[in-house]
N, C-alpha and C positions, 0 to 999 in steps of 0.2 A: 281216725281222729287224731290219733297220735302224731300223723308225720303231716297234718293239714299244714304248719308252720310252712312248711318246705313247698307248698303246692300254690300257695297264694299267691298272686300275682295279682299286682293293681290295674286297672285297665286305661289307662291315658288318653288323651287325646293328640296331644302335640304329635309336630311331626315327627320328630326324634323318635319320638314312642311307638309309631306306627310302621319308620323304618327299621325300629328294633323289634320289628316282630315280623320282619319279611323271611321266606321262608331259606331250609337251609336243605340242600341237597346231601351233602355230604358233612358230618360231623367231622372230620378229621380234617380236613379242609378249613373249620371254622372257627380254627384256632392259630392265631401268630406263634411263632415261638415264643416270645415271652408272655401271652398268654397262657399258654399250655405249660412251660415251666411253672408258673404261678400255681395254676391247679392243679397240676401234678403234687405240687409242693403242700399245697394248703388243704387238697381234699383228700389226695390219696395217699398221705406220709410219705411224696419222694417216690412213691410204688408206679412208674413209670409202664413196665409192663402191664400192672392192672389197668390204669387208663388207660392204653391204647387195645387193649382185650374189651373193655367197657365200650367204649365209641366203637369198635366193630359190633358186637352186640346190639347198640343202639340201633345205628344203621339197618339192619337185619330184620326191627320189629316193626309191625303192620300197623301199628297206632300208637298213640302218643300216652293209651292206656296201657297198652301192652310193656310200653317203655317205663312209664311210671312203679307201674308193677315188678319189674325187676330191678328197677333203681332202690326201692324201698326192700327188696327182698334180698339183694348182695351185697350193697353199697351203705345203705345209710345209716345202720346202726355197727357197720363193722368200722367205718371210719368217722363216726359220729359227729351227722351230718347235724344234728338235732341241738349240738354247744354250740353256744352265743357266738364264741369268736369263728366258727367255723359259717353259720344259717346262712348269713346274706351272700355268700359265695357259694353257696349247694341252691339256693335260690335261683343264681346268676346261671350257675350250669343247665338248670331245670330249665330255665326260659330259653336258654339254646339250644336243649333238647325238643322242647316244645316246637318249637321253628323248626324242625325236622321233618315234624308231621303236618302240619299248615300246607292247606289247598291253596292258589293264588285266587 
């Protein structure tokens, strides 16, 4: 119940919404550079090694439960994903991790 905040995701309809939920083969792949500086920057303190340790891990897990569970068990309270200014961007990651796991 504690990290529900970070799980929630609203279900849309529009198109946009539904293209942002198409699936993602590779995490590492599904980041621009200046996206991934961004989040390096604002999730991981700059810790560049742990994000790209994370997105291999991710990759690695068999469902998107499995992935949740280790997000919340290494990730979310070390780099407290759970503060205001940080939620809507550990959100934004969640939904692109999500999409990892997505059948078409």
């Amino acid at each position: 119940l504690k990290y529900s905040p970070l799980f929630e995701q609203g279900q849309g309809n529009e198109l946009s919404d539904r293209l942002s939920r198409t699936p993602i083969q590779d995490l590492q792949r599904a980041f621009g550079i200046n996206d991934k500086l961004l989040v390096i920057n604002e999730l991981f303190d700059g810790n560049s090694d742990f994000f790209n340790e994370t997105l291999d891990v991710l990759n690695r897990k068999y469902s998107f439960e499995e992935a949740k569970s280790h997000i919340i068990r290494h990730i979310v309270d070390k780099y407290q994903w759970l503060d205001d200014q940080r939620l809507e961007g550990a959100r934004q990651f969640i939904k692109l991790v999500e999409r990892r796991y997505q059948r078409i």
